[in-house]
C-alpha positions as CSV (number, residue, x, y, z in Angstrom):
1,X,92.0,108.5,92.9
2,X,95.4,109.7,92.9
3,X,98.3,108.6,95.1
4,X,99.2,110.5,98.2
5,X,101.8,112.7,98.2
6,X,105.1,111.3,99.9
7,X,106.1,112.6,103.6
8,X,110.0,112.9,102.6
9,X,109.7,114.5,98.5
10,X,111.8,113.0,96.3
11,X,114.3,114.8,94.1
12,X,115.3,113.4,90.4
13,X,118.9,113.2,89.7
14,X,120.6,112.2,86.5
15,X,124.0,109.8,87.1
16,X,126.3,108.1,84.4
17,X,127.5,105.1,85.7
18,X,130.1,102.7,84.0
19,X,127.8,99.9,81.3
20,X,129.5,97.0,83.3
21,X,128.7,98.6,86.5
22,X,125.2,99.2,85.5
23,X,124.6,95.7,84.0
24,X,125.6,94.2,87.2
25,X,122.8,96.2,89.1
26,X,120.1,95.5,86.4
27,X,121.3,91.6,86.5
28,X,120.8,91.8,90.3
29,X,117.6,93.5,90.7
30,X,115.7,91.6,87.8
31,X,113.0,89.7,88.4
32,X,112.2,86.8,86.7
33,X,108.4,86.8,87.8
34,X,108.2,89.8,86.2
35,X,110.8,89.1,83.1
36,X,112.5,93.3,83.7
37,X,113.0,95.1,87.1
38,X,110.8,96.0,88.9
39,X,109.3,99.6,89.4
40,X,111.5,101.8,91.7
41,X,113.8,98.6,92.1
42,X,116.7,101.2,90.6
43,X,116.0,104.0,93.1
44,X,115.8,102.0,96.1
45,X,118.8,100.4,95.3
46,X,120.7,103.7,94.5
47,X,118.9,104.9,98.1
48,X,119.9,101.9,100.3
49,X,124.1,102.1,98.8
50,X,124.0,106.1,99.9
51,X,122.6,105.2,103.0
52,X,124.6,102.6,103.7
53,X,127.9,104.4,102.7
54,X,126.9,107.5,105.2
55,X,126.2,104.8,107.9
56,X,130.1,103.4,107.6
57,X,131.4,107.1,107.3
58,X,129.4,108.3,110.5
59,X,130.7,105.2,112.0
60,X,134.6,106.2,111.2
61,X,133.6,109.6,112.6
62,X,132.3,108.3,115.7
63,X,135.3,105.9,116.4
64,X,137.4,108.4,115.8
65,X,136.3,110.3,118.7
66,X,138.4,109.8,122.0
């Protein structure tokens, strides 16, 4: 049976990050239960950073506001 289709569709994107920068990530998301990281650990990383970073800049834009 296949999976369902997602309610928000996804988009691929193709980055280049720095190798230390990119190590770093891998060393925090592995898993040693699973001994690699896990599936989609990379992509819900990436999504939770640009959330987070539009969060903080919606919060400078609503302080800003007199």
């Amino acid at each position: 049976m296949p999976r369902p289709r997602s309610i928000i569709p996804r988009r691929q994107y193709n980055v280049k990050i720095p190798d230390d920068l990119y190590a770093r990530v891998l060393a925090h998301l592995w898993s040693p239960a699973e001994n690699c990281v896990p599936y989609g650990a990379f992509s819900e990383f990436v999504n939770d950073c640009i959330r987070d970073k539009f969060r903080r800049l919606d919060e400078v834009k609503t302080d800003a506001i007199p």
